[in-house]
C-alpha positions in Angstrom: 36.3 3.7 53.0 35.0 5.1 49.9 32.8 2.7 47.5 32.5 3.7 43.9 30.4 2.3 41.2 31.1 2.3 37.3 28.7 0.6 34.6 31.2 -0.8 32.3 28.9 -2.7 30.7 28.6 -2.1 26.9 26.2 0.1 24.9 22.5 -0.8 24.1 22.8 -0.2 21.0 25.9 -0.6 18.5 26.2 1.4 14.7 26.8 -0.3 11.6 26.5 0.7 8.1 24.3 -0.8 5.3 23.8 0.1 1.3 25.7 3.6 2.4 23.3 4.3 5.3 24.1 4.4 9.3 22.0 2.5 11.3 22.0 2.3 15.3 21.1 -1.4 16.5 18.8 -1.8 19.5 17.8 -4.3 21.1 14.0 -4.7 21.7 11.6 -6.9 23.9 8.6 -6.8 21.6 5.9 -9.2 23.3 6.6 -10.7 26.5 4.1 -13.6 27.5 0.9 -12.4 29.5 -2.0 -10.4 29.5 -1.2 -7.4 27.3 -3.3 -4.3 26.3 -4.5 -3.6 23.2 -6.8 -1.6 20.9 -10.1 -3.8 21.8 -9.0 -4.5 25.6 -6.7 -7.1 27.2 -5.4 -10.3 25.6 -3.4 -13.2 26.7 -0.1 -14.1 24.7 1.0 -17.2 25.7 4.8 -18.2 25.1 3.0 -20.6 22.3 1.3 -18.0 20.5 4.3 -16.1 20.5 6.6 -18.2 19.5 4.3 -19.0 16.0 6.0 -18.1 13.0 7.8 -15.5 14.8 10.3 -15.3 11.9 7.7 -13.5 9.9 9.2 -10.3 12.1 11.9 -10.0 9.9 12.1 -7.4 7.7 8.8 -5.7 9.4 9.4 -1.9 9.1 9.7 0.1 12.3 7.5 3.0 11.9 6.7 6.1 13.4 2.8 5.5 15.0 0.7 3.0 14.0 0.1 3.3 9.6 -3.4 4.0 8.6 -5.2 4.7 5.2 -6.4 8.3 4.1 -9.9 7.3 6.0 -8.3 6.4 9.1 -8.4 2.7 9.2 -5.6 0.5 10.6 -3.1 -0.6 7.5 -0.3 -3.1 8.1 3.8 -1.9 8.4 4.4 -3.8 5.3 1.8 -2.0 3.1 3.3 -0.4 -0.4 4.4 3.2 0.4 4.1 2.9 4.6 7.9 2.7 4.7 9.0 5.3 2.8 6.2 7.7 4.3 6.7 6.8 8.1 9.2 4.4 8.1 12.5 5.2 10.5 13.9 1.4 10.0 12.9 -2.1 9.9 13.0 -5.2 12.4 16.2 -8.2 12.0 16.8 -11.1 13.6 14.2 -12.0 15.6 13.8 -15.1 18.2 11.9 -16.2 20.6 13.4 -17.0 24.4 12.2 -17.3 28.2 10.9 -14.1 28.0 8.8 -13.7 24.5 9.7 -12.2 21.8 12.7 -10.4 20.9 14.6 -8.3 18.1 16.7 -5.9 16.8 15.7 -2.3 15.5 17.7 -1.4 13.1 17.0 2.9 13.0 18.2 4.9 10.1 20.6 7.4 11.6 19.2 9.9 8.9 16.0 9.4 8.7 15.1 9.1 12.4 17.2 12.2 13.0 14.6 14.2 10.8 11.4 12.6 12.1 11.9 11.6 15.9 15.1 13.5 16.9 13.8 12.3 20.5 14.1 8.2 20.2 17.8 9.0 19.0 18.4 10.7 22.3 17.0 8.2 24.4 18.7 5.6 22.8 22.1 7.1 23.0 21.5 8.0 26.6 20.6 4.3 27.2 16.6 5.4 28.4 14.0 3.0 27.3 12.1 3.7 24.3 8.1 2.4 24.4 7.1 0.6 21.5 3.6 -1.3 19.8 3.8 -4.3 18.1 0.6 -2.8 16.4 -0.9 -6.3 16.3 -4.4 -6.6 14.5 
């Protein structure tokens, strides 16, 4: 007997169009509840915490590396000019669940072709693509 396995489940991601641009969707885990790692050492997130005003996601700008000013300093996704400088696409409908926080990426075809040709690539092959919330 021969056993053979197919993945016929459906895509990670889905395309759409919007104001004459393609976008891919992705899905996206952003902060799961726990100790996480960040810029001045570990931190606990608990399912409360994250689920505060959690709405405020929406319409967050998914950028290329974390924006700083000229001098180096950290400088939120939503600053004047961050977008349009380092911006690949910006962060819809997000909720919270059992397991934190969740969203949807919504990557300008175009413009993440140019800048990261390599998150394109991973998300069409279905590999996962690391991410920072960039918390302050």
């Amino acid at each position: 007997m021969q056993l053979i396995l197919l993945n016929l489940s459906r895509p990670r991601f889905r395309k759409t169009t919007h104001n004459g641009e393609e976008y891919i969707v992705v899905p996206l885990r952003m902060i799961v509840p726990g100790v996480l790692p960040g810029s001045q050492g570990p931190l606990y997130y608990p399912p409360e915490e994250i689920a505060h005003n959690y709405q405020q996601w929406d319409g967050i700008p998914v950028t290329l590396y974390h924006p700083t000013t000229n001098d180096g300093r950290g400088l939120s996704a939503r600053a004047p000019g961050v977008l349009a400088k380092q911006g690949i696409g910006i962060i819809k409908n997000p909720r919270v669940d059992n397991k934190g926080l969740r969203a949807e990426a919504w990557l300008n075809v175009r413009k993440t072709k140019r800048l990261a040709p390599t998150i394109l690539a991973n998300v069409y092959a279905g590999r996962p693509v690391e991410l920072s919330t960039g918390l302050f």
